[in-house]
mmCIF file of the N, C-alpha and C atoms, coordinates in Angstrom:
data_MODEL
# 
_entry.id   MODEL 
# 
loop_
_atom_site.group_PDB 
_atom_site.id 
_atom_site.type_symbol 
_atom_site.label_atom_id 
_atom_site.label_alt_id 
_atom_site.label_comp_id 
_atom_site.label_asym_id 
_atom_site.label_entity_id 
_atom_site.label_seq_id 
_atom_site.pdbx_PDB_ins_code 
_atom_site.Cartn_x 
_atom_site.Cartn_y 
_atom_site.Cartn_z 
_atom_site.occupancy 
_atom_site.B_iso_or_equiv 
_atom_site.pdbx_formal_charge 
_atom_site.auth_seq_id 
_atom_site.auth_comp_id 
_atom_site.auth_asym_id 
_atom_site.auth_atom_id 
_atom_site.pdbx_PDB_model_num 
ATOM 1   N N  . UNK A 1 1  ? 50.649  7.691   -12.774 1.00 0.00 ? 1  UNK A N  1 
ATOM 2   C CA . UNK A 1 1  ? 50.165  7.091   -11.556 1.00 0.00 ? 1  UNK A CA 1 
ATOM 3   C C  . UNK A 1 1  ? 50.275  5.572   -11.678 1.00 0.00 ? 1  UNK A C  1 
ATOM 4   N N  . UNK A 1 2  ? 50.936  4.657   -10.600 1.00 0.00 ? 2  UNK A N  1 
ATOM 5   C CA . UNK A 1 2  ? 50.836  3.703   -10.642 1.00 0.00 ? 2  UNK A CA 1 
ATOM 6   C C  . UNK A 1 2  ? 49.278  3.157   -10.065 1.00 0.00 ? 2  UNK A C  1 
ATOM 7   N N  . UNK A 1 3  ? 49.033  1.757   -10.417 1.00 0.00 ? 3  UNK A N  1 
ATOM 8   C CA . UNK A 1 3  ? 48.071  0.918   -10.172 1.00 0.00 ? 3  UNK A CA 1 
ATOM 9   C C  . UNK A 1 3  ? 47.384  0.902   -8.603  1.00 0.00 ? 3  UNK A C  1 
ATOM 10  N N  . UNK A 1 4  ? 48.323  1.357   -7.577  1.00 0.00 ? 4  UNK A N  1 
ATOM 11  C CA . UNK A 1 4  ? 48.293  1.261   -6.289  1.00 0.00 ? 4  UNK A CA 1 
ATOM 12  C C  . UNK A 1 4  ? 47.592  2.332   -5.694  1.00 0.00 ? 4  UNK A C  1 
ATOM 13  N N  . UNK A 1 5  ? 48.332  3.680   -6.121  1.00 0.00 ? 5  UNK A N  1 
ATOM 14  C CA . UNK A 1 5  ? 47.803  4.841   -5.999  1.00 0.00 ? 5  UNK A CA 1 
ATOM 15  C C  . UNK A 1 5  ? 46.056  5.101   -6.654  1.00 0.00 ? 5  UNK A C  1 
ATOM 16  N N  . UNK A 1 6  ? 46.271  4.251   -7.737  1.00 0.00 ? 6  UNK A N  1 
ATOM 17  C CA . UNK A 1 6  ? 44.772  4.327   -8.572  1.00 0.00 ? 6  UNK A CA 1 
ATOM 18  C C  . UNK A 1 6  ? 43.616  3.391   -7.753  1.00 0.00 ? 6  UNK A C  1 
ATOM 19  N N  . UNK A 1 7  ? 44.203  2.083   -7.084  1.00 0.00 ? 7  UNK A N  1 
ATOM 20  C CA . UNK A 1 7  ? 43.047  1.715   -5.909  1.00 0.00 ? 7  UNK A CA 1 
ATOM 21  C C  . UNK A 1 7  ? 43.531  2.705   -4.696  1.00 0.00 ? 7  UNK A C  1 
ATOM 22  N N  . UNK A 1 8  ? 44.251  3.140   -4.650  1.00 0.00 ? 8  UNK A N  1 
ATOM 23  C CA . UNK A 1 8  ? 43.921  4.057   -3.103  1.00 0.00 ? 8  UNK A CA 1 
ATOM 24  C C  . UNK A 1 8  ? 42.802  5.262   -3.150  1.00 0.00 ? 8  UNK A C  1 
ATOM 25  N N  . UNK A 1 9  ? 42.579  5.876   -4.208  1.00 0.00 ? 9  UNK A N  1 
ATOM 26  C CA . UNK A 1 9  ? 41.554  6.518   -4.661  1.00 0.00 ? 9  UNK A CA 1 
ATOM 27  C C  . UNK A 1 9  ? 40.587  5.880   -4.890  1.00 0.00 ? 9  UNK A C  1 
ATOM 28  N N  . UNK A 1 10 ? 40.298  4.833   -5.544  1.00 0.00 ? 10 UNK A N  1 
ATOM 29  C CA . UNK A 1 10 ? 39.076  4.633   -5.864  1.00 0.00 ? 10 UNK A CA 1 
ATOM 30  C C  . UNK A 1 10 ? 38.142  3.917   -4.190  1.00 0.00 ? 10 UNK A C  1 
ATOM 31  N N  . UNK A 1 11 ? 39.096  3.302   -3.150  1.00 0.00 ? 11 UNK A N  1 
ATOM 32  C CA . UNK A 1 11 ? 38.913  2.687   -2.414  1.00 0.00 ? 11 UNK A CA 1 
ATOM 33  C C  . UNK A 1 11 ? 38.558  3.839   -1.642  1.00 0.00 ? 11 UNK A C  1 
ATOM 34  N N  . UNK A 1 12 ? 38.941  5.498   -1.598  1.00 0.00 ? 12 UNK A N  1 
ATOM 35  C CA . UNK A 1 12 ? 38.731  6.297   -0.724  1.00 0.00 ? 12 UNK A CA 1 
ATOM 36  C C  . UNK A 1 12 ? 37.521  7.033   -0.938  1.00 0.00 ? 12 UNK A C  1 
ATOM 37  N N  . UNK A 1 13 ? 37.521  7.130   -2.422  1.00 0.00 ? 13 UNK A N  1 
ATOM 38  C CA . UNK A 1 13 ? 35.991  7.682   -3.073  1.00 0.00 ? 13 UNK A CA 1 
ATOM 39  C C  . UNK A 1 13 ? 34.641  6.200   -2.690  1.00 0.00 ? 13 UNK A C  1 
ATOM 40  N N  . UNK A 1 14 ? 34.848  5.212   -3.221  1.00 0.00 ? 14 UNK A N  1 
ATOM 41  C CA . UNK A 1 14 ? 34.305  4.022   -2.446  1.00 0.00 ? 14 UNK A CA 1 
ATOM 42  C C  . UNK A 1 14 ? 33.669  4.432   -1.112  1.00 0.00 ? 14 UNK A C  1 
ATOM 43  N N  . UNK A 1 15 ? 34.352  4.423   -0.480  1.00 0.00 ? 15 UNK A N  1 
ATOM 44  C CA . UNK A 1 15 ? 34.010  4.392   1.107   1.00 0.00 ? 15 UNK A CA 1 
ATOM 45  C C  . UNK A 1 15 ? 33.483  6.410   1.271   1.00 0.00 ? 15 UNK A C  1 
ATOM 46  N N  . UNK A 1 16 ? 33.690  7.180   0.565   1.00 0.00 ? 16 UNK A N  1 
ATOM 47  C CA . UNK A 1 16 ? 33.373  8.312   1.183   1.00 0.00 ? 16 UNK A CA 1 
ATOM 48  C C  . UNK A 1 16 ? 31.686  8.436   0.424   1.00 0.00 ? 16 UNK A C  1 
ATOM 49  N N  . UNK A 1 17 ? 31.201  7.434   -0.746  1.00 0.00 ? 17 UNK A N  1 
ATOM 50  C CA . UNK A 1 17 ? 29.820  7.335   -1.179  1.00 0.00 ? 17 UNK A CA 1 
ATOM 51  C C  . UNK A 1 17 ? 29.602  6.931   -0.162  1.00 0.00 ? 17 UNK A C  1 
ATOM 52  N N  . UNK A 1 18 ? 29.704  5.454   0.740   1.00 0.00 ? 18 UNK A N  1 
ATOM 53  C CA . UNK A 1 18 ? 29.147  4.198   1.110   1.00 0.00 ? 18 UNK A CA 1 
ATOM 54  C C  . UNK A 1 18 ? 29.037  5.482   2.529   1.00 0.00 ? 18 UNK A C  1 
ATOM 55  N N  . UNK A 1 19 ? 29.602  6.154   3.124   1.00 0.00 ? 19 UNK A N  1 
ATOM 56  C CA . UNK A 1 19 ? 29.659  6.587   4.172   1.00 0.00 ? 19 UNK A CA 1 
ATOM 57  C C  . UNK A 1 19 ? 28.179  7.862   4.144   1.00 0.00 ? 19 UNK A C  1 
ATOM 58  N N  . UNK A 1 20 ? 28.584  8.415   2.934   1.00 0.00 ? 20 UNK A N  1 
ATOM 59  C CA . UNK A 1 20 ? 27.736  9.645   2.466   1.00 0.00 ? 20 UNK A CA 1 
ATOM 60  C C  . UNK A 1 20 ? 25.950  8.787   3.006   1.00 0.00 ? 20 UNK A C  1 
ATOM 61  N N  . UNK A 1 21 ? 25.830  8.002   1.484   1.00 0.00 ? 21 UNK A N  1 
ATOM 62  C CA . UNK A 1 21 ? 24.415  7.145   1.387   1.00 0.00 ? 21 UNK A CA 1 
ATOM 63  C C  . UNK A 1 21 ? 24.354  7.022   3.025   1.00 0.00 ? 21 UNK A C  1 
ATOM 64  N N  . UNK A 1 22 ? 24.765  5.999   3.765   1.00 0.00 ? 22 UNK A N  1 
ATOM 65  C CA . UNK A 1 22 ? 24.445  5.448   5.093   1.00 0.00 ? 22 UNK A CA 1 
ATOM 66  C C  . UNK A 1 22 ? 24.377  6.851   6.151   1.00 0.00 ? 22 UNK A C  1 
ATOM 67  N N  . UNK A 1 23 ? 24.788  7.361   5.660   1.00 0.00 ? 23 UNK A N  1 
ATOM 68  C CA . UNK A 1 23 ? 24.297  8.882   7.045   1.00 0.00 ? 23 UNK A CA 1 
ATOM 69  C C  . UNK A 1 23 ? 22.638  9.719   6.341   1.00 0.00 ? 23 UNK A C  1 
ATOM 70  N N  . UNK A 1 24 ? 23.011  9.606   4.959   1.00 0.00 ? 24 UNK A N  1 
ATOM 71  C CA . UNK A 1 24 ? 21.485  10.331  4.436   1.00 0.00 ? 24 UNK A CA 1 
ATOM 72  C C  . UNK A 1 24 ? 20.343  9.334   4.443   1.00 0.00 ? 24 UNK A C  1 
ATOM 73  N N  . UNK A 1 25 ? 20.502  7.827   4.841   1.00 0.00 ? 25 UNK A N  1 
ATOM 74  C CA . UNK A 1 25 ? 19.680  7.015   4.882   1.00 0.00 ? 25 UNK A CA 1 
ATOM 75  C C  . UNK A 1 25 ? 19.355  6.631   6.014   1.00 0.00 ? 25 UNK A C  1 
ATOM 76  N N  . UNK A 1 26 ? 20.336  7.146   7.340   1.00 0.00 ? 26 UNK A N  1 
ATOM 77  C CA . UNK A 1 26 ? 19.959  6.889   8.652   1.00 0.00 ? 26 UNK A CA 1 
ATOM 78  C C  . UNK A 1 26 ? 19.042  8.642   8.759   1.00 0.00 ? 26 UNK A C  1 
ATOM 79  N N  . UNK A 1 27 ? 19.713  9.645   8.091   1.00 0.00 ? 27 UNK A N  1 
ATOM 80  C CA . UNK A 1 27 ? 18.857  10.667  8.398   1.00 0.00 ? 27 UNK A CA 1 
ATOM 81  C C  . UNK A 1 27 ? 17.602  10.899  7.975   1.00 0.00 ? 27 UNK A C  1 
ATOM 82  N N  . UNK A 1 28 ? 17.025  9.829   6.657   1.00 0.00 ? 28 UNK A N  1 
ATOM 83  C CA . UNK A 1 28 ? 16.006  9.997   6.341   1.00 0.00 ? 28 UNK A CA 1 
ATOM 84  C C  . UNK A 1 28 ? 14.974  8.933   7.180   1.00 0.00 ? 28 UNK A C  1 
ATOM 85  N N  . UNK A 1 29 ? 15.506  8.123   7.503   1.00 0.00 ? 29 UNK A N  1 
ATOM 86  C CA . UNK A 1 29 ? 14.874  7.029   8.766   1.00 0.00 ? 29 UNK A CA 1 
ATOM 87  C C  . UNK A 1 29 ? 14.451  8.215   9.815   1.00 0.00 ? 29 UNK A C  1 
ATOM 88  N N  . UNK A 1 30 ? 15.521  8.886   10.310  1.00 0.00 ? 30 UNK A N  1 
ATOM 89  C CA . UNK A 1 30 ? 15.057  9.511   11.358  1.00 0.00 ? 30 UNK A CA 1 
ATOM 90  C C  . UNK A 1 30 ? 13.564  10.540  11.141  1.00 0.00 ? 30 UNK A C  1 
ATOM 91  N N  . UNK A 1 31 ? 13.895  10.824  10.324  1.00 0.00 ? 31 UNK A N  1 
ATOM 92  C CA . UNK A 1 31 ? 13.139  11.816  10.079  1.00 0.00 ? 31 UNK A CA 1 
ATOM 93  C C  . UNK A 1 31 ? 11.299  11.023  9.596   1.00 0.00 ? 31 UNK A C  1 
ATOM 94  N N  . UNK A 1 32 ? 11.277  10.275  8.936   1.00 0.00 ? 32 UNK A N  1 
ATOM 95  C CA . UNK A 1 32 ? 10.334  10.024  8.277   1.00 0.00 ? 32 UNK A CA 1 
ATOM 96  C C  . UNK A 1 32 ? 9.406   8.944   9.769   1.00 0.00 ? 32 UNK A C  1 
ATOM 97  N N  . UNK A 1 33 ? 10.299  8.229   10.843  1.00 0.00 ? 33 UNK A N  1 
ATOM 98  C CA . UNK A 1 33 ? 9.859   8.228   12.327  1.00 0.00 ? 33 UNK A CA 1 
ATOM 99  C C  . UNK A 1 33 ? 9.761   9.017   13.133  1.00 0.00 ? 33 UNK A C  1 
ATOM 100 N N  . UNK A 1 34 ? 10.095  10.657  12.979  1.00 0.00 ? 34 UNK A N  1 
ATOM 101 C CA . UNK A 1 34 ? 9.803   11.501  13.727  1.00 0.00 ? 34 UNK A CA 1 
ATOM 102 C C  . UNK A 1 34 ? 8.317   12.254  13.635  1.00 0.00 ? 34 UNK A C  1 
ATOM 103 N N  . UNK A 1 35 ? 7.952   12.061  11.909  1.00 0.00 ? 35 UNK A N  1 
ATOM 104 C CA . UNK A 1 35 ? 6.649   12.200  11.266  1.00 0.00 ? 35 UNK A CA 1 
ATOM 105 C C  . UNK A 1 35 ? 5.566   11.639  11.879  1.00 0.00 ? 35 UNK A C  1 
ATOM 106 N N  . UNK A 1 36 ? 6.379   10.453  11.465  1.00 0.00 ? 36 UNK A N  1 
ATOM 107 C CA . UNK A 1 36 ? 4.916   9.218   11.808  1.00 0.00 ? 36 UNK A CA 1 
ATOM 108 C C  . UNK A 1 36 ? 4.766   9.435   13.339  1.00 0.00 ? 36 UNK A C  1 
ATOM 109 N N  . UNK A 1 37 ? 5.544   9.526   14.526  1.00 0.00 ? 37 UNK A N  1 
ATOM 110 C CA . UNK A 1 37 ? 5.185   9.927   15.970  1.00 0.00 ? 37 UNK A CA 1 
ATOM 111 C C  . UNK A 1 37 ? 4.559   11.582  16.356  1.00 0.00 ? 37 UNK A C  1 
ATOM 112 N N  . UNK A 1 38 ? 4.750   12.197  15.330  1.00 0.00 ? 38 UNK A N  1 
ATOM 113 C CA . UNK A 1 38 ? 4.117   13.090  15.439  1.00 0.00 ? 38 UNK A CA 1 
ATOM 114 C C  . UNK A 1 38 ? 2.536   13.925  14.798  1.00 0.00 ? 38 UNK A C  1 
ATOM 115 N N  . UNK A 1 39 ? 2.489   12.627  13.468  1.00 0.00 ? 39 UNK A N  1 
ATOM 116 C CA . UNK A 1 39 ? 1.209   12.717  12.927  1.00 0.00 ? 39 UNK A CA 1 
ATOM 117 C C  . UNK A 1 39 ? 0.473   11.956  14.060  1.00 0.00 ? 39 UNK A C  1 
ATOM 118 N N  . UNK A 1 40 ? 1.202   10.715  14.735  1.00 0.00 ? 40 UNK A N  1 
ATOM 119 C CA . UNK A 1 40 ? -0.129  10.031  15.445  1.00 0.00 ? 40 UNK A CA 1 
ATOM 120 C C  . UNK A 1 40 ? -0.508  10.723  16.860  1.00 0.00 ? 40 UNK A C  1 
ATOM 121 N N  . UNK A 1 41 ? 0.771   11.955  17.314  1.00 0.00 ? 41 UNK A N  1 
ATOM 122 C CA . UNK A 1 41 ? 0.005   12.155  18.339  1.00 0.00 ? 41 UNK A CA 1 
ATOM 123 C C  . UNK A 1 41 ? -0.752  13.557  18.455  1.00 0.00 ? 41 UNK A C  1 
ATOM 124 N N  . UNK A 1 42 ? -1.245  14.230  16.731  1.00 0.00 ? 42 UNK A N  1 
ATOM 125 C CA . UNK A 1 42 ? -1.647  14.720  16.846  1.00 0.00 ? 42 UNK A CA 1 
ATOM 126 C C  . UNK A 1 42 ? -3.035  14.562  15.872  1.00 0.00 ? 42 UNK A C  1 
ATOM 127 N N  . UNK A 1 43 ? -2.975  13.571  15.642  1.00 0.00 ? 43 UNK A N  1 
ATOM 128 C CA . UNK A 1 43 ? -4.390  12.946  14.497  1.00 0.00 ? 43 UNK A CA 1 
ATOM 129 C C  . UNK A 1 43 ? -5.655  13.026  15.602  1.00 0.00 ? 43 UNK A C  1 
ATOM 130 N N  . UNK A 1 44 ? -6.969  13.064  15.099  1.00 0.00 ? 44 UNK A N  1 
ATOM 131 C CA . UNK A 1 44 ? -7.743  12.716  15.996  1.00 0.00 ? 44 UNK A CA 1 
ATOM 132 C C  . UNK A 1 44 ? -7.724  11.109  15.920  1.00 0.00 ? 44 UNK A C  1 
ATOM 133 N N  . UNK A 1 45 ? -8.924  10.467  16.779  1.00 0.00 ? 45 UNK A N  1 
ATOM 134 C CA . UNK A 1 45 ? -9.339  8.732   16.910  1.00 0.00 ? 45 UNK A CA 1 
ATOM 135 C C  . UNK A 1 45 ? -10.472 9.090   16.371  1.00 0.00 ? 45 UNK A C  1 
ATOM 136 N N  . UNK A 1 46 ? -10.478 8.214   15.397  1.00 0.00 ? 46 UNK A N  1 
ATOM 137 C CA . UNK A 1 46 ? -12.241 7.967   14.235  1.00 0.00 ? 46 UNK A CA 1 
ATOM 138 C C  . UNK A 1 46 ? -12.884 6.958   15.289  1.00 0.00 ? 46 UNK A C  1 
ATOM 139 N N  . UNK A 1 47 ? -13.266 7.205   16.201  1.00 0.00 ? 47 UNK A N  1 
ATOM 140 C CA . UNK A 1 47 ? -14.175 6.301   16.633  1.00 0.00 ? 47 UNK A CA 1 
ATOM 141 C C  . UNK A 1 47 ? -15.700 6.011   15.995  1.00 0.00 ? 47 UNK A C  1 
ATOM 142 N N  . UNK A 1 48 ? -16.223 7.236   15.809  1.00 0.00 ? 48 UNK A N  1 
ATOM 143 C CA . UNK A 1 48 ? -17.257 7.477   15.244  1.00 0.00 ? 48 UNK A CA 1 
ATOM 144 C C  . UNK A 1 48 ? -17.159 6.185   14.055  1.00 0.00 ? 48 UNK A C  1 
ATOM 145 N N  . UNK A 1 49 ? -16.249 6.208   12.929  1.00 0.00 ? 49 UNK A N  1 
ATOM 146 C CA . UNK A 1 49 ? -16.357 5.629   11.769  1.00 0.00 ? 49 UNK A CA 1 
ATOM 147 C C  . UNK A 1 49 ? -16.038 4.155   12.360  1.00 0.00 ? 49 UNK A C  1 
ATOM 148 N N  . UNK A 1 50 ? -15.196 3.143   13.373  1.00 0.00 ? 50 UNK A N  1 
ATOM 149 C CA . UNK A 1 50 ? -15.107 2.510   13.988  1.00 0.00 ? 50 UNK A CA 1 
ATOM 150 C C  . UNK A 1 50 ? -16.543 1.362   13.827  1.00 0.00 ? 50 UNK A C  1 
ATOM 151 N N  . UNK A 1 51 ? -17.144 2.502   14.886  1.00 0.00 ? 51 UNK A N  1 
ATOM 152 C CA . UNK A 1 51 ? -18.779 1.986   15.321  1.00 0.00 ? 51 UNK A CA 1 
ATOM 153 C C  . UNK A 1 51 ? -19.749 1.960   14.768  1.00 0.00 ? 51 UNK A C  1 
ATOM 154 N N  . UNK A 1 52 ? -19.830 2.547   13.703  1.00 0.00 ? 52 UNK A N  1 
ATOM 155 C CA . UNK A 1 52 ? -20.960 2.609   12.955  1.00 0.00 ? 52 UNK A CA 1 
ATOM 156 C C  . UNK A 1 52 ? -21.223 1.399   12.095  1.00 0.00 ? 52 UNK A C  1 
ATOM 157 N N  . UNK A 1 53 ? -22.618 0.559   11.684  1.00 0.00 ? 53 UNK A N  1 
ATOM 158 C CA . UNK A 1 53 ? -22.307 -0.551  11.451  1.00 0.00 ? 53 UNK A CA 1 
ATOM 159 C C  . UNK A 1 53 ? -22.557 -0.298  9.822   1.00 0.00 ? 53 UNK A C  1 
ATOM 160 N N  . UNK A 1 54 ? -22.632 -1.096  8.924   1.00 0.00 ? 54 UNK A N  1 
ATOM 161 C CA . UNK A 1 54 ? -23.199 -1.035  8.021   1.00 0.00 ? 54 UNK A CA 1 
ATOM 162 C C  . UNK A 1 54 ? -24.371 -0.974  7.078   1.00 0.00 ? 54 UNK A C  1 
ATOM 163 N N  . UNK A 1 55 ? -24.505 -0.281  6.131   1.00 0.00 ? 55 UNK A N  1 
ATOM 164 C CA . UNK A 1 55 ? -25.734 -0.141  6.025   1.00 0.00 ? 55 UNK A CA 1 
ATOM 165 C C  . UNK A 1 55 ? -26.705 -0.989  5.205   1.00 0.00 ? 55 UNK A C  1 
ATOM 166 N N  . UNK A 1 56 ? -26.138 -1.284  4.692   1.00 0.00 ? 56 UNK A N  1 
ATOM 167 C CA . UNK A 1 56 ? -26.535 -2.398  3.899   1.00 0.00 ? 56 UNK A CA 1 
ATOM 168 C C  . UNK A 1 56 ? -27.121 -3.931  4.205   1.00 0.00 ? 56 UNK A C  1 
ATOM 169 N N  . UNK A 1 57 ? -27.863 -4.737  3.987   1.00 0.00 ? 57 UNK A N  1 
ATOM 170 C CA . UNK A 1 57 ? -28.151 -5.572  4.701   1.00 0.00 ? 57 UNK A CA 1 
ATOM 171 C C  . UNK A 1 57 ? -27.616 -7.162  4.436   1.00 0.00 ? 57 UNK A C  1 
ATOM 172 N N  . UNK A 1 58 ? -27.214 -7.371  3.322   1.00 0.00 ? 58 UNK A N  1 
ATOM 173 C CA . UNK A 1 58 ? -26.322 -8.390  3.063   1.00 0.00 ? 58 UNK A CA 1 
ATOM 174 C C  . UNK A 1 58 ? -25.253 -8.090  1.692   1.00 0.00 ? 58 UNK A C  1 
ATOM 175 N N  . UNK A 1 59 ? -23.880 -9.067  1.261   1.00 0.00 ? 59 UNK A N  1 
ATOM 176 C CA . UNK A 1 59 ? -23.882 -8.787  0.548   1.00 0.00 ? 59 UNK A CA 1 
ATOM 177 C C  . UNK A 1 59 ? -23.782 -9.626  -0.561  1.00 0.00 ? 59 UNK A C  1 
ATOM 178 N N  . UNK A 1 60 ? -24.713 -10.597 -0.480  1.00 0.00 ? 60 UNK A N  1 
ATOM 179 C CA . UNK A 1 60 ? -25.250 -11.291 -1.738  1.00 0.00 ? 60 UNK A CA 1 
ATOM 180 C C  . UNK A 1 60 ? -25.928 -10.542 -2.876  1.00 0.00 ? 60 UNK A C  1 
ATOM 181 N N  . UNK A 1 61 ? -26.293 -11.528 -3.677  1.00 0.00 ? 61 UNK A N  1 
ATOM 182 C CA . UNK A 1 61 ? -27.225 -10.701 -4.844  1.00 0.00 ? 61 UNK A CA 1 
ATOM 183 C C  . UNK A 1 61 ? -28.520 -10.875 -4.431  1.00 0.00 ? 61 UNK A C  1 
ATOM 184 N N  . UNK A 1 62 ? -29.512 -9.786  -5.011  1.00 0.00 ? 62 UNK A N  1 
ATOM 185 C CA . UNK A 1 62 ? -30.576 -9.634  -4.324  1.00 0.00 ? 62 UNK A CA 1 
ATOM 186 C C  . UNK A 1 62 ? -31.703 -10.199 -5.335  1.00 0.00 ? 62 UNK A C  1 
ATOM 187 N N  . UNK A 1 63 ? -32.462 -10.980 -4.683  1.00 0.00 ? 63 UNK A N  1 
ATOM 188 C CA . UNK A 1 63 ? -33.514 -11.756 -5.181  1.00 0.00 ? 63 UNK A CA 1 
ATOM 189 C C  . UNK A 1 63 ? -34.055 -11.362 -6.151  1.00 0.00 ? 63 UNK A C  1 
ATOM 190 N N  . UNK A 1 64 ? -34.371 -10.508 -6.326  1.00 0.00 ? 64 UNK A N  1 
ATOM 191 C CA . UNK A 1 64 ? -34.782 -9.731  -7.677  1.00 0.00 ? 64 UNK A CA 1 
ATOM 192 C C  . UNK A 1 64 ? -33.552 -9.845  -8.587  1.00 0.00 ? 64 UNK A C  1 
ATOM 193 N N  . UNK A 1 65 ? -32.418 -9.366  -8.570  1.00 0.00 ? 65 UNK A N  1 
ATOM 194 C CA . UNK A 1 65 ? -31.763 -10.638 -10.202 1.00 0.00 ? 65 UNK A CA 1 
ATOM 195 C C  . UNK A 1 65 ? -31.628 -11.793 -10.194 1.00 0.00 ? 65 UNK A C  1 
ATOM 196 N N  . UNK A 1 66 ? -31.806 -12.522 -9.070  1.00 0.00 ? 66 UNK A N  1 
ATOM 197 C CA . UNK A 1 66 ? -31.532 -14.043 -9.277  1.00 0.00 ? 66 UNK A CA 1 
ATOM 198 C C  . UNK A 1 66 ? -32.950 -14.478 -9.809  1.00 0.00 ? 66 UNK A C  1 
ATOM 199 N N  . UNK A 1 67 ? -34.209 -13.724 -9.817  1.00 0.00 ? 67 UNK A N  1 
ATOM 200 C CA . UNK A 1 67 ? -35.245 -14.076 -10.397 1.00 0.00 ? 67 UNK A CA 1 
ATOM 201 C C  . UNK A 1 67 ? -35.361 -13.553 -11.828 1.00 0.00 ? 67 UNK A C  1 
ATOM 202 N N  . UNK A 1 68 ? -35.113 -12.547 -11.694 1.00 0.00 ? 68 UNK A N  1 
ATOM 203 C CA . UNK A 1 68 ? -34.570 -12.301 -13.258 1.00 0.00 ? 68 UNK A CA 1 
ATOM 204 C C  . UNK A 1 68 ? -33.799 -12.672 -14.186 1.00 0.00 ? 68 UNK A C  1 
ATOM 205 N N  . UNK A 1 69 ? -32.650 -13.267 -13.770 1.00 0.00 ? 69 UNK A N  1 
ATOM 206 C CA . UNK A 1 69 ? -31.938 -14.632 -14.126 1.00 0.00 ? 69 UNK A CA 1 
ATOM 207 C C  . UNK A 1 69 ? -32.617 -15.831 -14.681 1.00 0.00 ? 69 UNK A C  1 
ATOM 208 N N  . UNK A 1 70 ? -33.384 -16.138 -13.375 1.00 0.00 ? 70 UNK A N  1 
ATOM 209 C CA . UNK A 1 70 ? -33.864 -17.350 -13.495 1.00 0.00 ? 70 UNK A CA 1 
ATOM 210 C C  . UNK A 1 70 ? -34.685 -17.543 -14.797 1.00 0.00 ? 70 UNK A C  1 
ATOM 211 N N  . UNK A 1 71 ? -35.755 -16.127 -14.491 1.00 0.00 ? 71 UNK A N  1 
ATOM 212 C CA . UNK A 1 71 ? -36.657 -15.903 -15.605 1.00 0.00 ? 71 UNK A CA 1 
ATOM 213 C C  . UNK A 1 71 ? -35.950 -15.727 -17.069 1.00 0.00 ? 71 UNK A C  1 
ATOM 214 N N  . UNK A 1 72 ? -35.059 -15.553 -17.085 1.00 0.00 ? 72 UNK A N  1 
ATOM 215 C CA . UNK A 1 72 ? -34.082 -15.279 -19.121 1.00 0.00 ? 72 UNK A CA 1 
ATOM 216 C C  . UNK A 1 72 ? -33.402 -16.492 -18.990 1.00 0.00 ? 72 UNK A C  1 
ATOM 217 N N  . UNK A 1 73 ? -33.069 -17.521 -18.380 1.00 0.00 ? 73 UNK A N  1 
ATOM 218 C CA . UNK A 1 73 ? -32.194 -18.926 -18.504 1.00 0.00 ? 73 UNK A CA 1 
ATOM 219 C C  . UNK A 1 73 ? -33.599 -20.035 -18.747 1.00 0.00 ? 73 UNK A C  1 
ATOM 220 N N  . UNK A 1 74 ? -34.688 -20.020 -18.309 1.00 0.00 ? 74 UNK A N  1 
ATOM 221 C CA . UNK A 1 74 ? -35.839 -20.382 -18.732 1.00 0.00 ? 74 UNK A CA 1 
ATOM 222 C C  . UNK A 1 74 ? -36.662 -20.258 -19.853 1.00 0.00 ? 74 UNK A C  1 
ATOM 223 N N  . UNK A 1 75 ? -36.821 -18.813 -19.918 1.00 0.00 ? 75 UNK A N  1 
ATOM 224 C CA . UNK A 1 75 ? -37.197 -18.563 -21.527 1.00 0.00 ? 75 UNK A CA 1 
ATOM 225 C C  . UNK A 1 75 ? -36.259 -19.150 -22.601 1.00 0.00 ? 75 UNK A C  1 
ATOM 226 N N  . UNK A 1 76 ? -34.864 -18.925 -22.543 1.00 0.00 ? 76 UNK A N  1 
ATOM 227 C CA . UNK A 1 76 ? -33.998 -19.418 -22.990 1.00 0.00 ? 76 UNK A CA 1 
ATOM 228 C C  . UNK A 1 76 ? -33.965 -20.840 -23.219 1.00 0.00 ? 76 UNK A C  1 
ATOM 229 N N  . UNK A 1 77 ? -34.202 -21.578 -22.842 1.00 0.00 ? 77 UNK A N  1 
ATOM 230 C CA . UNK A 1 77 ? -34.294 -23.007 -23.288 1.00 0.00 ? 77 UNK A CA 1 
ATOM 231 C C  . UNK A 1 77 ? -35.866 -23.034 -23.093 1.00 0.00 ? 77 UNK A C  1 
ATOM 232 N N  . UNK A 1 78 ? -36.851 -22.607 -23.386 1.00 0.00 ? 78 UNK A N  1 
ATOM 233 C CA . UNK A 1 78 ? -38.156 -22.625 -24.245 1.00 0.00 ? 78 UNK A CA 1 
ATOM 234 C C  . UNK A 1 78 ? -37.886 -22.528 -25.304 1.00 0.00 ? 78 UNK A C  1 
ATOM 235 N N  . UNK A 1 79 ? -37.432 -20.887 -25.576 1.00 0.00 ? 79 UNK A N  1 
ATOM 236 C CA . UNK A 1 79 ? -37.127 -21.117 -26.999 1.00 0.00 ? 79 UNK A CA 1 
ATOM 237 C C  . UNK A 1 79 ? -35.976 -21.265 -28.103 1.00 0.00 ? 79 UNK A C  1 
ATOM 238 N N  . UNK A 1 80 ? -35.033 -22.480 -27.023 1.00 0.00 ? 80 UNK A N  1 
ATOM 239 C CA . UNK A 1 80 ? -33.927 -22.888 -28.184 1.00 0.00 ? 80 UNK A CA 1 
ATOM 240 C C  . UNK A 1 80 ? -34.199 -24.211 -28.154 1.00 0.00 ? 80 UNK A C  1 
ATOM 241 N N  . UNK A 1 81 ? -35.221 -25.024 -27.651 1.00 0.00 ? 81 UNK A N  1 
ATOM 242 C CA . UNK A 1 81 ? -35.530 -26.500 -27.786 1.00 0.00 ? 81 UNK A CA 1 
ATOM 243 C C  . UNK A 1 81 ? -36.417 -26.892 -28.291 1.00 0.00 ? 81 UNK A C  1 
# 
């Protein structure tokens, strides 16, 4: 086989991957947007979880360790001074 014949093959295998990939990658597009339009129009709406507020009332630290803190950083330099 000459050199010519050897890119006419490789240029035909070339293009019959590049062709292959781009149809299984437009078919997996399709498909994986046919999902998603069909999970959303059959999901319920969480409204419920939406509206509900939280239960908790802040979310700092709560006075009771910052006094407990306070109280061991105090003792603490009582008795290292």
């Amino acid at each position: 086989m000459d050199i010519g014949a050897l890119l006419t093959t490789a240029g035909n295998l070339m293009l019959t991957g590049m062709v292959g990939v781009f149809v299984f990658l437009s078919l997996l597009i399709g498909a994986v947007t046919l999902m998603s339009k069909l999970a959303s129009k059959f999901s319920q709406p969480e409204l419920a979880a939406s509206q509900r507020t939280p239960s908790f009332k802040s979310q700092g630290v709560p006075n009771e360790h910052i006094a407990a803190i306070s109280a061991a950083i105090a003792q603490y330099k009582i008795n290292n001074n």
